[in-house]
C-alpha positions as CSV (number, residue, x, y, z in Angstrom):
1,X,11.6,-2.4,-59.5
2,X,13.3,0.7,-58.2
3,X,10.0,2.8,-57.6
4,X,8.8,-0.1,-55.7
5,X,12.0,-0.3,-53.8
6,X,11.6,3.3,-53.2
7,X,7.9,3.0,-52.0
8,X,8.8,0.7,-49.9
9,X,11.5,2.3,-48.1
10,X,9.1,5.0,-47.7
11,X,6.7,3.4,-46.4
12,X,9.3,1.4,-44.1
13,X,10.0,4.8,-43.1
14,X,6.7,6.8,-41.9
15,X,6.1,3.6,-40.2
16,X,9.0,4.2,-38.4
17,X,7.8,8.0,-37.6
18,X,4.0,7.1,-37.0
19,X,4.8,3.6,-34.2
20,X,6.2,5.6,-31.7
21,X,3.7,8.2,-31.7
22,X,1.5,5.8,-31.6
23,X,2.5,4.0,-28.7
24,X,2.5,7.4,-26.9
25,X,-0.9,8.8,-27.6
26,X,-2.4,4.7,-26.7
27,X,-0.6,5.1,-23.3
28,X,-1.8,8.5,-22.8
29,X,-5.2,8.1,-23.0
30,X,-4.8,4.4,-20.9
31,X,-3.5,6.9,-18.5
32,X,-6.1,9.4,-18.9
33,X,-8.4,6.4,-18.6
34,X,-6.7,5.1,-15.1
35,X,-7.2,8.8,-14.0
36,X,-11.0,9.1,-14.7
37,X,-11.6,5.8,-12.6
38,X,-10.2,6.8,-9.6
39,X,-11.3,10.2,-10.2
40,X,-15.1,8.2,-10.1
41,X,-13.9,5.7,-7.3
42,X,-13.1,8.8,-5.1
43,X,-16.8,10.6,-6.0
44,X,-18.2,6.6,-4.8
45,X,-16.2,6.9,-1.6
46,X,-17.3,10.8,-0.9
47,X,-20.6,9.4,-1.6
48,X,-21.0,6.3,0.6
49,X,-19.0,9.2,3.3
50,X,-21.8,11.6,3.1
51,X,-24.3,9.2,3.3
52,X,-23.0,7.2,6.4
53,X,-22.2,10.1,8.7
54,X,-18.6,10.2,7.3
55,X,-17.7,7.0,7.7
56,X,-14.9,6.0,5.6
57,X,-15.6,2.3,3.3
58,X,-14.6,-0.4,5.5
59,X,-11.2,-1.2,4.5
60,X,-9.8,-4.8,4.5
61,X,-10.9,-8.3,3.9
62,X,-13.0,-11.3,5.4
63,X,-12.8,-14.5,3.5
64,X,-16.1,-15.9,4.9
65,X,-17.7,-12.4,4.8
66,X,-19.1,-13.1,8.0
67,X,-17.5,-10.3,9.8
68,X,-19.1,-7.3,7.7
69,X,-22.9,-5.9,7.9
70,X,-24.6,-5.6,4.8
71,X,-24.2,-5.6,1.6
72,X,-21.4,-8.6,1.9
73,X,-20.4,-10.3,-1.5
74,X,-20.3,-13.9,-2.1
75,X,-17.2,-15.5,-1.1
76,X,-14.0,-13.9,-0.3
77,X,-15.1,-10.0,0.6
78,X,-13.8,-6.5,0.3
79,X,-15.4,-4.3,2.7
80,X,-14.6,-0.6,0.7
81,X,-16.0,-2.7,-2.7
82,X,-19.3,-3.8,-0.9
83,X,-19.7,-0.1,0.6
84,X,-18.8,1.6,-2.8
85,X,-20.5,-0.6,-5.1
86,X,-24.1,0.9,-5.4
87,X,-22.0,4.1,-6.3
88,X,-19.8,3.1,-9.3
89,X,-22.7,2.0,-11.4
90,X,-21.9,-1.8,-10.2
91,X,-19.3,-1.4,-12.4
92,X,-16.7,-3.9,-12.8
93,X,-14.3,-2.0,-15.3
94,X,-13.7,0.6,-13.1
95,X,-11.5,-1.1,-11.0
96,X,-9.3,-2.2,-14.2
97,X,-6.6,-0.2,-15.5
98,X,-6.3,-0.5,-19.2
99,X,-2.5,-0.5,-18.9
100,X,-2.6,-3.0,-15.9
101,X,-1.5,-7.3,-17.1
102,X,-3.8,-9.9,-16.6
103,X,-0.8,-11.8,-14.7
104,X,2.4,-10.4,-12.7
105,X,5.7,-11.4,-14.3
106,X,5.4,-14.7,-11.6
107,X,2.1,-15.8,-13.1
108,X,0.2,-14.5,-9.9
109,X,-3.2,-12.9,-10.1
110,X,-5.0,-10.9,-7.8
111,X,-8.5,-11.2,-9.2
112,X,-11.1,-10.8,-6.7
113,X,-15.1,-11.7,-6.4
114,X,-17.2,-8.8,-7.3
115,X,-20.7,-8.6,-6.2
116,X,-23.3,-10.8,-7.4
117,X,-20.7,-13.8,-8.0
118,X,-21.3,-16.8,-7.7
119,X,-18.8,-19.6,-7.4
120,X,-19.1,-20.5,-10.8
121,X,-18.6,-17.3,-12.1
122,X,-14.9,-15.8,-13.4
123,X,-13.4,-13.8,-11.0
124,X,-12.1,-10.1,-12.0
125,X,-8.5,-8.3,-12.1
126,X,-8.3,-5.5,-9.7
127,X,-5.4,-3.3,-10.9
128,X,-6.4,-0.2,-7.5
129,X,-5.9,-0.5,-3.9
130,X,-7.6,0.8,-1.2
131,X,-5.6,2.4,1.7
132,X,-7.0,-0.3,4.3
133,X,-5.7,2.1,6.9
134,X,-9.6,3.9,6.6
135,X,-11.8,1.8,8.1
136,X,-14.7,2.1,9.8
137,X,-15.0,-1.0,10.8
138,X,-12.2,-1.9,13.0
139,X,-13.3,-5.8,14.5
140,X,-13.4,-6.6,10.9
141,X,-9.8,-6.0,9.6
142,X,-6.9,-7.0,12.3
143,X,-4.0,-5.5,11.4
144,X,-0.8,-5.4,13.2
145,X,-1.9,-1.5,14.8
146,X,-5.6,-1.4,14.4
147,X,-5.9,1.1,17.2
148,X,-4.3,3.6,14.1
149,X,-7.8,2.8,11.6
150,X,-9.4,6.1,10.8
151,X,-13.1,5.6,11.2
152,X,-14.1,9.1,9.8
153,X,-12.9,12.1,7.6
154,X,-13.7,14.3,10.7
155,X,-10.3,12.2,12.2
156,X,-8.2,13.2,9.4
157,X,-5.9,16.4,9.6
158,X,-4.5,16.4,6.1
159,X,-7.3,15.3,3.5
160,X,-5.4,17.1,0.6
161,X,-2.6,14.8,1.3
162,X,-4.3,11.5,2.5
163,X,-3.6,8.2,-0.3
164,X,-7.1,6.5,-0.7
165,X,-6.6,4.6,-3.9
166,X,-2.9,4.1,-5.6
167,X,-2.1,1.9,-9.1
168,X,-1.0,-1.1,-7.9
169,X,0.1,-4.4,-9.2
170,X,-1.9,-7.1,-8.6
171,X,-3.6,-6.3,-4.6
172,X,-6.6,-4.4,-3.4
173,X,-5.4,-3.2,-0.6
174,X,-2.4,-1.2,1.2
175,X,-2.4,0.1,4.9
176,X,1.3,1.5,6.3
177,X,2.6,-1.7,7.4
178,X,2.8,-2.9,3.8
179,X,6.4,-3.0,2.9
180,X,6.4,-3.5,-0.7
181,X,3.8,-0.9,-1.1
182,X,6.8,1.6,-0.4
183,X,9.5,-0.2,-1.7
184,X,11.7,1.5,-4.6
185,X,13.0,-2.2,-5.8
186,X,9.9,-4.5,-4.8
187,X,10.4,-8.0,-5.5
188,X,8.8,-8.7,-8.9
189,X,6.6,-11.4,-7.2
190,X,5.0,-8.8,-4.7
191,X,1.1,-8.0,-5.7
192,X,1.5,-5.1,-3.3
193,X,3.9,-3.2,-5.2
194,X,3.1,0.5,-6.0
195,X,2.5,0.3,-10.0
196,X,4.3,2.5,-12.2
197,X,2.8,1.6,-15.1
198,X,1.5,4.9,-16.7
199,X,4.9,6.6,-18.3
200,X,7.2,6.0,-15.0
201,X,4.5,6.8,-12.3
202,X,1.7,5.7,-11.2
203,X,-1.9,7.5,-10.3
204,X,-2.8,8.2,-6.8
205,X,-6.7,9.6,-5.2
206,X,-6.2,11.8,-2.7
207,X,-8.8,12.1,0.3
208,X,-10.0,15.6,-1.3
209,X,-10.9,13.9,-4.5
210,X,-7.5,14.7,-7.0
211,X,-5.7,12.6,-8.7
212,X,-2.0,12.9,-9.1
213,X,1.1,10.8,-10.8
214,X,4.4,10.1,-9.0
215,X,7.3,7.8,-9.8
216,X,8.1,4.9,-7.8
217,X,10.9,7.0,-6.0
218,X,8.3,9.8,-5.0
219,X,5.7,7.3,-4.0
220,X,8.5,5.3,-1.5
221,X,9.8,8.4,-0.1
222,X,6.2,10.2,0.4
223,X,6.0,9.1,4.3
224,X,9.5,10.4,4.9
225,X,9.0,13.7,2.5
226,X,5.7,14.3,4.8
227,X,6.8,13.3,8.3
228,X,10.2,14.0,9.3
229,X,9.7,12.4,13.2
230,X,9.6,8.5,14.3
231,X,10.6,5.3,12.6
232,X,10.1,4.7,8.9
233,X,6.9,2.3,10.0
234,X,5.6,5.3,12.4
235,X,5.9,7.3,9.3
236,X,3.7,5.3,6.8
237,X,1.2,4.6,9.3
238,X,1.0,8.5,9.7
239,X,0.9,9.2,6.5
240,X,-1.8,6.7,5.2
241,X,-3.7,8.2,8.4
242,X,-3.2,11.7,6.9
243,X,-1.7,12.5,10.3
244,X,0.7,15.5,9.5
């Protein structure tokens, strides 16, 4: 009875050694996994770039998908998916982070049609979000400033430090109106909230095709770190512009 005691408190005790380091390597390779999709999303959007004179995906959304040229997607539509699609392998798990929930803490889900839906079909999480300020299609997406859209990398002055794709809760897109996509304390029912999911930060594609991590608190303050003229909004519009 006591060398049983004694295995088990030994065993009680490398279990307690080998969990945690466990949990750490599982999260660092869903981060490492995070990092190579948007590392692939960003060759796509390079890709459809090139090939369409530099045209940036066409950022934003058309619930009839009436609005958008070719390819469209069968009910609700996302412009930058249809553009990018042909270039991601028509891959569906790309746009999944493995460390991303299935639901927000509210029960909200931001699943979105993918192409070749149908209305029968399940929809799909999207865990990335596409900075909807890029968009080469500007009657398609009416934001509150669409005279700021960048139609084409030529327009942007700061590629290296230009957000095209961030983690995100439950959304797929952000554009520098977006509030809660700069919040440091976002309401825990906002879809838009930047996602710090991966160790404290979250992963962000920059227009020059890196990927970096920041904290919630680096992501919020980026647009002030990077501009230090005009009004907070001014700011995020300039900064999702790459203007600075």
């Amino acid at each position: 009875m006591v060398e049983l005691l004694a295995v088990v408190a030994i065993v009680g005790i490398l279990a307690a050694l080998v969990i945690p380091g466990y949990k750490t390597v599982v999260a660092r390779a869903q981060s490492a996994k995070c990092l190579a999709n948007l590392r692939q999303i960003g060759v796509a959007v390079a890709g459809y770039s090139g090939e369409n004179n530099g045209s940036f995906p066409r950022g934003g959304w058309s619930d009839s998908g009436g609005e958008w040229d070719p390819p469209v997607i069968p009910g609700p539509t996302l412009g930058w998916l249809s553009d990018i699609w042909p270039y991601v392998g028509e891959s569906r798990a790309l746009f999944v982070c493995p460390a991303g929930e299935e639901k927000s803490p509210t029960n909200q889900t931001s699943w979105t049609w993918m192409p070749r839906s149908i209305a029968s079909d399940p929809r799909y999480p999207m865990h990335y979000a596409y900075n909807a300020q890029l968009n080469s299609n500007r009657t398609a997406f009416k934001i509150s400033n669409p005279v700021r859209d960048v139609p084409r990398v030529s327009a942007v002055r700061n590629l290296g430090g230009l957000p095209v794709m961030i983690d995100i809760v439950f959304q797929n897109n952000f554009y520098g109106g977006t509030g809660d996509a700069f919040s440091t304390n976002p309401p825990v029912s906002s879809g838009e909230a930047f996602a710090a999911r991966h160790n404290g930060g979250g992963n962000i594609l920059w227009g020059d095709g890196r990927v970096t991590q920041m904290s919630r608190q680096e992501w919020a303050v980026a647009p002030e770190e990077r501009v230090k003229t005009g009004t907070l909004l001014a700011k995020r519009y300039t900064f999702c512009m790459g203007d600075y």
